[in-house]
PDBQT receptor file of N, H, CA, C and O in Angstrom, charges set to zero:
ATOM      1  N   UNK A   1     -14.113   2.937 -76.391  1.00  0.00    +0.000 N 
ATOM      2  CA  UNK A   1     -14.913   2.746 -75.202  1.00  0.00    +0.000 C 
ATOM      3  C   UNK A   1     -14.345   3.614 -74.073  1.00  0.00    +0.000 C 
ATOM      4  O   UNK A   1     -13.143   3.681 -73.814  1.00  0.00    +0.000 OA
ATOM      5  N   UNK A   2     -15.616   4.477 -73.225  1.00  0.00    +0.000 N 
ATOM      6  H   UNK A   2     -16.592   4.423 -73.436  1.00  0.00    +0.000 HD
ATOM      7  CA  UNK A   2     -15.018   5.272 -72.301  1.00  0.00    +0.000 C 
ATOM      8  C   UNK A   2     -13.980   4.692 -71.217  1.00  0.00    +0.000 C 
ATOM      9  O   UNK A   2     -12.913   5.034 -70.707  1.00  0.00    +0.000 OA
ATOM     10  N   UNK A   3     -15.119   3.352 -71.133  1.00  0.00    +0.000 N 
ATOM     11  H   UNK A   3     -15.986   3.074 -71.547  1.00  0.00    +0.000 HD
ATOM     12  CA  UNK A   3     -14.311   2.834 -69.882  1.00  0.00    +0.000 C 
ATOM     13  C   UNK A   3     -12.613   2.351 -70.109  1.00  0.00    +0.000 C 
ATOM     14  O   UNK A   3     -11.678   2.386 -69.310  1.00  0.00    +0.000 OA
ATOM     15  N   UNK A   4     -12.657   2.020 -71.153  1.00  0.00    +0.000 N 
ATOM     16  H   UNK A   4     -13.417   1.991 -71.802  1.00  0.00    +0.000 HD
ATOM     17  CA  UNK A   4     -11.092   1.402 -71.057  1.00  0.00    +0.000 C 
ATOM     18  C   UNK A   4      -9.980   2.528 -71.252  1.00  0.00    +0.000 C 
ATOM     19  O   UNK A   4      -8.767   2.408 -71.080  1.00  0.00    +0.000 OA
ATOM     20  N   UNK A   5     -10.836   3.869 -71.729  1.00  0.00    +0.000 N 
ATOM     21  H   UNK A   5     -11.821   3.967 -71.868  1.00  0.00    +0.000 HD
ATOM     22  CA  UNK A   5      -9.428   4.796 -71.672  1.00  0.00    +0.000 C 
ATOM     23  C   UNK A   5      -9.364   5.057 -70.219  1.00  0.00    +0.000 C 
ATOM     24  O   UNK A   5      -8.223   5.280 -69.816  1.00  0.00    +0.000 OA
ATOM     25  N   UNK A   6     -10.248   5.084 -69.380  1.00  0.00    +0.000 N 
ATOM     26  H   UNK A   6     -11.176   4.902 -69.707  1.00  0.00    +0.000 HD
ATOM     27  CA  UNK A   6      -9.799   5.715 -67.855  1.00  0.00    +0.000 C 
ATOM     28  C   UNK A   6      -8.971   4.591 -67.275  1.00  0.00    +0.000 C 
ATOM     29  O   UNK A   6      -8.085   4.710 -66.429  1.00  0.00    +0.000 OA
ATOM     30  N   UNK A   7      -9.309   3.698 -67.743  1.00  0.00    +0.000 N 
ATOM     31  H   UNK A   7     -10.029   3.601 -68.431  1.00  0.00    +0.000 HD
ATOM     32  CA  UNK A   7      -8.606   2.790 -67.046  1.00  0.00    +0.000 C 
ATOM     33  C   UNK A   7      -7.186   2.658 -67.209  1.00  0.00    +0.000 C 
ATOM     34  O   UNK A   7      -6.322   2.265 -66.424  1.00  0.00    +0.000 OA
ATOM     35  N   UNK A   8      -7.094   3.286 -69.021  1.00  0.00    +0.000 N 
ATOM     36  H   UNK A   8      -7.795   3.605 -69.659  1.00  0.00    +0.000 HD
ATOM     37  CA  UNK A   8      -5.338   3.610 -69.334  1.00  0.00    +0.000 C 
ATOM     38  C   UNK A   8      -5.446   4.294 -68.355  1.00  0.00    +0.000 C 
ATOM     39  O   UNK A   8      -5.233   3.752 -67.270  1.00  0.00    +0.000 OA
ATOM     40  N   UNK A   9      -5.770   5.551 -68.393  1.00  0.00    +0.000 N 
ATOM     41  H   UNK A   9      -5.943   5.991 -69.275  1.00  0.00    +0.000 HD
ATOM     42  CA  UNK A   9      -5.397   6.518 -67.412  1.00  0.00    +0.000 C 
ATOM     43  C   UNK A   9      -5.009   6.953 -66.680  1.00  0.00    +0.000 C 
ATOM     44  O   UNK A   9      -4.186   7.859 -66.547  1.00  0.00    +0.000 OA
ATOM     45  N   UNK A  10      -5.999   5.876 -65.551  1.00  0.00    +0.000 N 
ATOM     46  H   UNK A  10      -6.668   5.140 -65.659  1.00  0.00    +0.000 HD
ATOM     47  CA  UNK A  10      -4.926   5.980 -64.519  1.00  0.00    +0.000 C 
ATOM     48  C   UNK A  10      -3.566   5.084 -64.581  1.00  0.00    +0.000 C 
ATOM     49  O   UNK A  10      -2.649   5.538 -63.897  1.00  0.00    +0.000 OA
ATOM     50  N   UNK A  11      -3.266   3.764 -65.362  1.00  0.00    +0.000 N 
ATOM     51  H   UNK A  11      -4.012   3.395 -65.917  1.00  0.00    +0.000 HD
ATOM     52  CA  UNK A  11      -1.712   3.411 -65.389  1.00  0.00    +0.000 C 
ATOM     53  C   UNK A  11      -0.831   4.648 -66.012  1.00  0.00    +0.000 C 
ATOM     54  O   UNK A  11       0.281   5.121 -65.774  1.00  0.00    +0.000 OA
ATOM     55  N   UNK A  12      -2.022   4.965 -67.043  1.00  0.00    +0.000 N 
ATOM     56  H   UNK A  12      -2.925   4.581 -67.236  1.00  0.00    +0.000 HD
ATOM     57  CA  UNK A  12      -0.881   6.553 -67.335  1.00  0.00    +0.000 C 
ATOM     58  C   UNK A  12      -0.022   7.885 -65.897  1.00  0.00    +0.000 C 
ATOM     59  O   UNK A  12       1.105   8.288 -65.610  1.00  0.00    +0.000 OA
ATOM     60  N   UNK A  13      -1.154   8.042 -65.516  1.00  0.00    +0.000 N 
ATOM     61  H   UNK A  13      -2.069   7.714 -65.749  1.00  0.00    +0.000 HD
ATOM     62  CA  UNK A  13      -0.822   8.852 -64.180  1.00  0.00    +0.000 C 
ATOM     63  C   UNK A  13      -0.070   7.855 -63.706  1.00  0.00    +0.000 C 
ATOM     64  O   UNK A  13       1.068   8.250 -63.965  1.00  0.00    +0.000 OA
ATOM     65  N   UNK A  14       0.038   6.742 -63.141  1.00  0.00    +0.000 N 
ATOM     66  H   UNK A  14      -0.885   6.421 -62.931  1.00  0.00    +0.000 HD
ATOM     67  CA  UNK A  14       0.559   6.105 -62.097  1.00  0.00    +0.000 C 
ATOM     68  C   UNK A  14       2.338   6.045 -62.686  1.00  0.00    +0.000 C 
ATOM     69  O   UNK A  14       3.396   6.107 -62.060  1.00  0.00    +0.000 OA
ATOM     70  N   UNK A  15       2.054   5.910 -64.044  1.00  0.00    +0.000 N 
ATOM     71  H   UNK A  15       1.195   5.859 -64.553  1.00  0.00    +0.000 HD
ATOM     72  CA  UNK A  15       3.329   6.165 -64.448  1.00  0.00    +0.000 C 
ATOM     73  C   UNK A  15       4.348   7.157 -64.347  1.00  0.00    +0.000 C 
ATOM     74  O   UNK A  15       5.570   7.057 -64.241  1.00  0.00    +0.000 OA
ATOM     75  N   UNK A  16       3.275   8.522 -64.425  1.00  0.00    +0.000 N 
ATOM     76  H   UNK A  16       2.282   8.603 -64.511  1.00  0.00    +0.000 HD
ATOM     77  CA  UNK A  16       3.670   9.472 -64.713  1.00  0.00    +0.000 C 
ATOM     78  C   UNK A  16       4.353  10.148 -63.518  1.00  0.00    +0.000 C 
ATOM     79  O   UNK A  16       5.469  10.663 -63.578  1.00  0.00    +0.000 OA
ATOM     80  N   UNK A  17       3.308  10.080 -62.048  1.00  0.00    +0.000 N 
ATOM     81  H   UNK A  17       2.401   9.662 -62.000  1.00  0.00    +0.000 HD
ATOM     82  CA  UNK A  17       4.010  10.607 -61.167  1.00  0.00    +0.000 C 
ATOM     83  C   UNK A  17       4.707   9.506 -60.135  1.00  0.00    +0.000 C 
ATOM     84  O   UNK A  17       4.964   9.968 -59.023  1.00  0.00    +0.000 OA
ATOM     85  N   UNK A  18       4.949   8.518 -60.291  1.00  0.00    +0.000 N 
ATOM     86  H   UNK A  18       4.740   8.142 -61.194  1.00  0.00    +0.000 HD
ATOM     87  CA  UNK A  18       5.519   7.666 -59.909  1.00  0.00    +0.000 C 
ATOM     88  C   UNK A  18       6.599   7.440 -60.510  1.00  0.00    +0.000 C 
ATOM     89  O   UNK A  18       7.371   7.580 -59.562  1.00  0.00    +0.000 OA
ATOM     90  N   UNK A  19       7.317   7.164 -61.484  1.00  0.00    +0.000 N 
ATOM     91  H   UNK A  19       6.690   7.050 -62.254  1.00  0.00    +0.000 HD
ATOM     92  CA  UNK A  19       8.271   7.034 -62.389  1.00  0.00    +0.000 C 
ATOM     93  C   UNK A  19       8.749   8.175 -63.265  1.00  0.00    +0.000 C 
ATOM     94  O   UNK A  19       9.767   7.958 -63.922  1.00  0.00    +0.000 OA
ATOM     95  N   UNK A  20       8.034   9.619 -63.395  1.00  0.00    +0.000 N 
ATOM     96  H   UNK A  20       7.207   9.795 -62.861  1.00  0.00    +0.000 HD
ATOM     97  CA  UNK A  20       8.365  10.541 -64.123  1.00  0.00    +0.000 C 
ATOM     98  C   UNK A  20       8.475  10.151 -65.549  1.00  0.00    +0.000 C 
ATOM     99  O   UNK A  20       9.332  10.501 -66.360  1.00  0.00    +0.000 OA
ATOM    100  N   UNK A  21       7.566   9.448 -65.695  1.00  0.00    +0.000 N 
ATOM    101  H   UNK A  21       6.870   9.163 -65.036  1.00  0.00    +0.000 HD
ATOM    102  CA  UNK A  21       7.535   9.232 -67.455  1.00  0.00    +0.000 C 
ATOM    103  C   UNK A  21       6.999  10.510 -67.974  1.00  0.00    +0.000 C 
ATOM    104  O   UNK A  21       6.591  11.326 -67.147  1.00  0.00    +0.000 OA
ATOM    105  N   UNK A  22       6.956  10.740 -69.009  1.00  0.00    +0.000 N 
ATOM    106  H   UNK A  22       7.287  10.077 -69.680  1.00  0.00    +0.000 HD
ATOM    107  CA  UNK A  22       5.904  11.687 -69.474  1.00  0.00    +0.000 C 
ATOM    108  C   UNK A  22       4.943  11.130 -69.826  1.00  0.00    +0.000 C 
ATOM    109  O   UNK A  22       4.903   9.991 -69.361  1.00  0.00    +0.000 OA
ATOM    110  N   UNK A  23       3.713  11.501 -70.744  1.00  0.00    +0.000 N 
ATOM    111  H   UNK A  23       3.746  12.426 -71.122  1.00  0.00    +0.000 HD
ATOM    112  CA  UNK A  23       2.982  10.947 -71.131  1.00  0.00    +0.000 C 
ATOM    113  C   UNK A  23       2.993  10.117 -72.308  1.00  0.00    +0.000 C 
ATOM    114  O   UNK A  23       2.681   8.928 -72.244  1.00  0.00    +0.000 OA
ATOM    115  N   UNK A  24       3.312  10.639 -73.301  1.00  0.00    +0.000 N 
ATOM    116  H   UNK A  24       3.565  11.605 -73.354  1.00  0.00    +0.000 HD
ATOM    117  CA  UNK A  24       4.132   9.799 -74.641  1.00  0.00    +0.000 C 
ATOM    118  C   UNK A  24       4.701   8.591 -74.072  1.00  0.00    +0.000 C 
ATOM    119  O   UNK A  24       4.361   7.463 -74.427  1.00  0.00    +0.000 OA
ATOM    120  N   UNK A  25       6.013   8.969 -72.736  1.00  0.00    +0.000 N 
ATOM    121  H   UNK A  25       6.289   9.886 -72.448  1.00  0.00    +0.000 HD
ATOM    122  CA  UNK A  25       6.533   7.213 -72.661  1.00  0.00    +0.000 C 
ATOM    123  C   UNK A  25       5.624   6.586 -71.530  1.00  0.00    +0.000 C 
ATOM    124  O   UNK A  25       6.008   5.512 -71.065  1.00  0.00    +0.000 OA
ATOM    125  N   UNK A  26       4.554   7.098 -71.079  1.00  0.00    +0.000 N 
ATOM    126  H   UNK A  26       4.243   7.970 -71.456  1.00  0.00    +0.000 HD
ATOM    127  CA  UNK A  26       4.099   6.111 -70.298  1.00  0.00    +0.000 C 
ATOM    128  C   UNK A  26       3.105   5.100 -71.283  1.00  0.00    +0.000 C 
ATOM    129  O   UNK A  26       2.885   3.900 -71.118  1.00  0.00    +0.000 OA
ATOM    130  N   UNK A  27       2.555   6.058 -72.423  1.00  0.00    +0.000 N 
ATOM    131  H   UNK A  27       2.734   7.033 -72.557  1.00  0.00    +0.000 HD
ATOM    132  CA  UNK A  27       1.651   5.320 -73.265  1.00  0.00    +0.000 C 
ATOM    133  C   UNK A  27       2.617   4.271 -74.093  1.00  0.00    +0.000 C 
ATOM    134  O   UNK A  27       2.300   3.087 -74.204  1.00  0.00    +0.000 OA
ATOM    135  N   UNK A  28       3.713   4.761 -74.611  1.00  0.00    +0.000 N 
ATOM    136  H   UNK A  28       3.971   5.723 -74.521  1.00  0.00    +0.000 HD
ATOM    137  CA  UNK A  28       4.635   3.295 -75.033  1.00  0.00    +0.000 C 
ATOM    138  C   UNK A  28       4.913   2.433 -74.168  1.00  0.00    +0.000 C 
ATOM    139  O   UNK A  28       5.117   1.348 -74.712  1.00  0.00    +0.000 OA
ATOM    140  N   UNK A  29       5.046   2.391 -72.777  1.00  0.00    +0.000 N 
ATOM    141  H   UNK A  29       4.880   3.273 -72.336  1.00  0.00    +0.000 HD
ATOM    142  CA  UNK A  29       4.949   1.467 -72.021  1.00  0.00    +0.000 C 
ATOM    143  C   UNK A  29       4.093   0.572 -71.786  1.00  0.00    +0.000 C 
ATOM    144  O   UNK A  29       4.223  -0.596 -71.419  1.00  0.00    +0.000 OA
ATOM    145  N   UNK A  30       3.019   1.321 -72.070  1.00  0.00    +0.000 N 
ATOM    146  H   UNK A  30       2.913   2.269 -72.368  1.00  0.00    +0.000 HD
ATOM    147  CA  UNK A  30       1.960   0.224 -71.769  1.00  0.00    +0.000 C 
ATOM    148  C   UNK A  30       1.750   0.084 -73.136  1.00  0.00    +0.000 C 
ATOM    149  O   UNK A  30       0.769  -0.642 -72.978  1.00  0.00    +0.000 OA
ATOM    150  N   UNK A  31       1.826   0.150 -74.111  1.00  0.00    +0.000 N 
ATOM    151  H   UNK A  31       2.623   0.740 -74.239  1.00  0.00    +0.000 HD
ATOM    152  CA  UNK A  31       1.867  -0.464 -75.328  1.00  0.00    +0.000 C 
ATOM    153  C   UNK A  31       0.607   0.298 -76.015  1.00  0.00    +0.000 C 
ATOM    154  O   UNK A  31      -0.089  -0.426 -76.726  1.00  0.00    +0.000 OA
ATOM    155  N   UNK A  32       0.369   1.132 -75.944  1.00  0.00    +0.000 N 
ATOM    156  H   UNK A  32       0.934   1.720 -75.366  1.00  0.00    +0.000 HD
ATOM    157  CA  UNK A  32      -0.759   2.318 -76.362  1.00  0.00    +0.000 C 
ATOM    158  C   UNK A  32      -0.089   3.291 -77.045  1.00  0.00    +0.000 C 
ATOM    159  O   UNK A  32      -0.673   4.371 -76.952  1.00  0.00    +0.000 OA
ATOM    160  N   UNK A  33       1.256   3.340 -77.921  1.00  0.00    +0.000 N 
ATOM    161  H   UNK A  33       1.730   2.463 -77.996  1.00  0.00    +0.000 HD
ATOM    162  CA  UNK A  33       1.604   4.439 -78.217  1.00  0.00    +0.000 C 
ATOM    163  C   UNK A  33       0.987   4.425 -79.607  1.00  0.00    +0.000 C 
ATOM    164  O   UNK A  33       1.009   5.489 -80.226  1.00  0.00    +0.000 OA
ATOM    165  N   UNK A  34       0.206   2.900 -80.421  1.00  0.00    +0.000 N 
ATOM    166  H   UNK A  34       0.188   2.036 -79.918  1.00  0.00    +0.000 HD
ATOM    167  CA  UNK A  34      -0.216   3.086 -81.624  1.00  0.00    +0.000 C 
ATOM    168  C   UNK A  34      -1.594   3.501 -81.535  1.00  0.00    +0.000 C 
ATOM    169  O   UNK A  34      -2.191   3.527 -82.611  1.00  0.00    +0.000 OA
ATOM    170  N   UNK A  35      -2.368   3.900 -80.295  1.00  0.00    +0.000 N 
ATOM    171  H   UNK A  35      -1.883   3.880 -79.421  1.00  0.00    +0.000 HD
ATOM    172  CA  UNK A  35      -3.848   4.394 -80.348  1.00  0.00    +0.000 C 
ATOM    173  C   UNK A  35      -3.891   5.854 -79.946  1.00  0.00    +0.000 C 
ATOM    174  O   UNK A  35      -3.098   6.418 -79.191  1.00  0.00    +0.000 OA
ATOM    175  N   UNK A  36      -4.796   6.311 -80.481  1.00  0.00    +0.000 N 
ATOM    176  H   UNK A  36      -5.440   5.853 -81.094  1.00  0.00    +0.000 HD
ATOM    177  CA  UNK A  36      -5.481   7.792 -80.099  1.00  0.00    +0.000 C 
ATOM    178  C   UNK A  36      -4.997   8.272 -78.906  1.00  0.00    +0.000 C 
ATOM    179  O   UNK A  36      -5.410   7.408 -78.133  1.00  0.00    +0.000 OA
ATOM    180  N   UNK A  37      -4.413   9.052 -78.254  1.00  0.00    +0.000 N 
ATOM    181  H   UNK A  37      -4.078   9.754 -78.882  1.00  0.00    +0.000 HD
ATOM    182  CA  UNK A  37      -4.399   9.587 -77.124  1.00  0.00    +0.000 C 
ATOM    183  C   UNK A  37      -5.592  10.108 -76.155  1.00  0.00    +0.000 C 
ATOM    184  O   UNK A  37      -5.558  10.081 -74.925  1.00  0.00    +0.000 OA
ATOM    185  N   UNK A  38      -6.609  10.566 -76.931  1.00  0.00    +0.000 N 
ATOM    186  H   UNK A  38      -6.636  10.587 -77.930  1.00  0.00    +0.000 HD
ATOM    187  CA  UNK A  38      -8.044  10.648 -76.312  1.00  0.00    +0.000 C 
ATOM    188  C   UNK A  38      -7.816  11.879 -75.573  1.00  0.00    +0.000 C 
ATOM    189  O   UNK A  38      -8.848  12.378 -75.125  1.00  0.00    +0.000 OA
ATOM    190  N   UNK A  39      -6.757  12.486 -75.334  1.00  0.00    +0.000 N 
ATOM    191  H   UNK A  39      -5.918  12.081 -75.698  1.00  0.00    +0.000 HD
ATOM    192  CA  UNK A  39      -7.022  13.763 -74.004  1.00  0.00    +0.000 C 
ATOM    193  C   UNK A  39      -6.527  14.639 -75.150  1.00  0.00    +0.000 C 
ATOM    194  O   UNK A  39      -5.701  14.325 -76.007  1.00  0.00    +0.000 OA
ATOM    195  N   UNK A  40      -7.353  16.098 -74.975  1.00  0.00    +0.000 N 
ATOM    196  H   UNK A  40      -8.024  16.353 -74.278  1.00  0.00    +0.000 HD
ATOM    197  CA  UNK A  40      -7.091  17.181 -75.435  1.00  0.00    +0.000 C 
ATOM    198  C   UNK A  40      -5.846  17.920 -74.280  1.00  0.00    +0.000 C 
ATOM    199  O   UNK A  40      -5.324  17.608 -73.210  1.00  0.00    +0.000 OA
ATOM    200  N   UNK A  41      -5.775  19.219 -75.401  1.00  0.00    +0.000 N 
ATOM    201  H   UNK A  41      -6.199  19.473 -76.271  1.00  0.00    +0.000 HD
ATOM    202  CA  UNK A  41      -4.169  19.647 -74.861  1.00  0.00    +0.000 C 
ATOM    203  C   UNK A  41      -4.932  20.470 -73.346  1.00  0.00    +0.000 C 
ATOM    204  O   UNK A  41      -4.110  21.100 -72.680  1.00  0.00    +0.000 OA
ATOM    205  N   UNK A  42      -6.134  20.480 -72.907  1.00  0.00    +0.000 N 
ATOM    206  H   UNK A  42      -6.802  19.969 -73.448  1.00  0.00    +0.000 HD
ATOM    207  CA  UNK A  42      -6.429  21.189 -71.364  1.00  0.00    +0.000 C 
ATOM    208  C   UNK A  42      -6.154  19.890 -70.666  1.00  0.00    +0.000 C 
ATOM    209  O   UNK A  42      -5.560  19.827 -69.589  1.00  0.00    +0.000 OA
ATOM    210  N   UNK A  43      -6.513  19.084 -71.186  1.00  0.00    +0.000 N 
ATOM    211  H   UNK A  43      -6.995  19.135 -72.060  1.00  0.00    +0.000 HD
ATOM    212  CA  UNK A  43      -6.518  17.409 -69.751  1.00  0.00    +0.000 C 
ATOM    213  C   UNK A  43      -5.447  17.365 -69.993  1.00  0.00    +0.000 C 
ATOM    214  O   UNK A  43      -4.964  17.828 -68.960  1.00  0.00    +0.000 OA
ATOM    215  N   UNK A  44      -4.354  17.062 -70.849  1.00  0.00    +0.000 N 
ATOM    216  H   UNK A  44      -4.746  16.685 -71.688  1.00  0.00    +0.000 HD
ATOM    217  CA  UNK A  44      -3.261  17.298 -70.476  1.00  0.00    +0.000 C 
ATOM    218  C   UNK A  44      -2.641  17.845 -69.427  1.00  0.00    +0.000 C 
ATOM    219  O   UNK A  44      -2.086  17.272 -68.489  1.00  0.00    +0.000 OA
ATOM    220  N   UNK A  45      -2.818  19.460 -69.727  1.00  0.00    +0.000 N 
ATOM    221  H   UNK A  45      -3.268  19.925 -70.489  1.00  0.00    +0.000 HD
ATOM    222  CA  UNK A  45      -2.032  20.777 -68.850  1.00  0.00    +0.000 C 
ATOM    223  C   UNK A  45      -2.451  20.184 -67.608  1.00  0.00    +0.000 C 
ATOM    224  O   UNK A  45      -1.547  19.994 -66.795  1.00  0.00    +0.000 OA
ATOM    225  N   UNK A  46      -3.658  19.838 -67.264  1.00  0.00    +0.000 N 
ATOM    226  H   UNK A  46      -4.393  19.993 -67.925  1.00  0.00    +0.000 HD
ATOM    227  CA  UNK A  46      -4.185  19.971 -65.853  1.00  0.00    +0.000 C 
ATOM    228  C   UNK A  46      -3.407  18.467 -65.444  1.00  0.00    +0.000 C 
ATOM    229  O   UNK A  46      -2.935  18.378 -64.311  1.00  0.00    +0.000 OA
ATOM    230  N   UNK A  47      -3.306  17.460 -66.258  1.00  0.00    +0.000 N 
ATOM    231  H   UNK A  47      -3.690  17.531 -67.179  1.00  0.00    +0.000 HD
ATOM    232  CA  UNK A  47      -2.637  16.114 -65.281  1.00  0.00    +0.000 C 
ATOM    233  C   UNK A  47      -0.772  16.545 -65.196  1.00  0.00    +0.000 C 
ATOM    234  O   UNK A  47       0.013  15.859 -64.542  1.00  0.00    +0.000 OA
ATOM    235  N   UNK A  48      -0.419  17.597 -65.870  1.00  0.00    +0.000 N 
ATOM    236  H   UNK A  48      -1.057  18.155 -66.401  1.00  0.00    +0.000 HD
ATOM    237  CA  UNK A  48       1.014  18.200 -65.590  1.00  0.00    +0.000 C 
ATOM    238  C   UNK A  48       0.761  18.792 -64.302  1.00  0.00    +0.000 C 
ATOM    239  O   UNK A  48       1.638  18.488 -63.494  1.00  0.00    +0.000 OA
ATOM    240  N   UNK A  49      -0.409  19.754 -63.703  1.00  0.00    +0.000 N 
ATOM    241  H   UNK A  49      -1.122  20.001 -64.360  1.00  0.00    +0.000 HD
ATOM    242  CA  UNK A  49      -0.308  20.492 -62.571  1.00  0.00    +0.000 C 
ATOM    243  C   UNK A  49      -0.868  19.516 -61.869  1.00  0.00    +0.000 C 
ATOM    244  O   UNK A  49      -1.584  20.108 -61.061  1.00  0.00    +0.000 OA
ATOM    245  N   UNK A  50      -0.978  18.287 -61.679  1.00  0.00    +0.000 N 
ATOM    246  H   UNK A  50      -0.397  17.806 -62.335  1.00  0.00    +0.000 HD
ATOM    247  CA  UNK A  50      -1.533  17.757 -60.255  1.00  0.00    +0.000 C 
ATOM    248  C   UNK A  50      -0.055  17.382 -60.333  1.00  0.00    +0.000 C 
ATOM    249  O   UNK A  50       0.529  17.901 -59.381  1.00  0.00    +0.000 OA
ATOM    250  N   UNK A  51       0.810  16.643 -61.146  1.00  0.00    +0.000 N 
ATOM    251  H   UNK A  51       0.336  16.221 -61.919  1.00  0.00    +0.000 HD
ATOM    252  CA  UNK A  51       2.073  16.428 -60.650  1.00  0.00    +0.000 C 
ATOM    253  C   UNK A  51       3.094  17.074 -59.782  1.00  0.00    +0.000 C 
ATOM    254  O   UNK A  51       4.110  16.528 -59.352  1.00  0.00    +0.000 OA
ATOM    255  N   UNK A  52       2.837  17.887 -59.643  1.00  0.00    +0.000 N 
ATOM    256  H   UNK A  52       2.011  18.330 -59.992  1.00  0.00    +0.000 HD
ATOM    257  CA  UNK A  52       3.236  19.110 -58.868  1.00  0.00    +0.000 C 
ATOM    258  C   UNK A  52       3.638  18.855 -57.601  1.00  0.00    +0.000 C 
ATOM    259  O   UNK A  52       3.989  19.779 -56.867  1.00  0.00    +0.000 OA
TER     260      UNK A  52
């Protein structure tokens, strides 16, 4: 479901530039490291350059 990955999402980001997790440990944090990741390797790159 679309909606519930954005909603990881943003705890992902919030993790990410708030705590400097990466993405891998923010998704084990929230206990998502056994599902799909859902972002290709561009949504990736681009949520590395807003960290910036």
């Amino acid at each position: 479901m679309m909606a519930d990955h954005d909603n990881y999402q943003v705890a992902i980001d919030i993790l990410r530039c708030h705590l400097g997790m990466s993405a891998e440990e923010a998704r084990k944090e929230l206990g998502l490291d056994t599902m799909n990741k859902g972002l290709t390797d561009t949504q990736e790159a681009l949520i590395g350059l807003s960290g910036d």
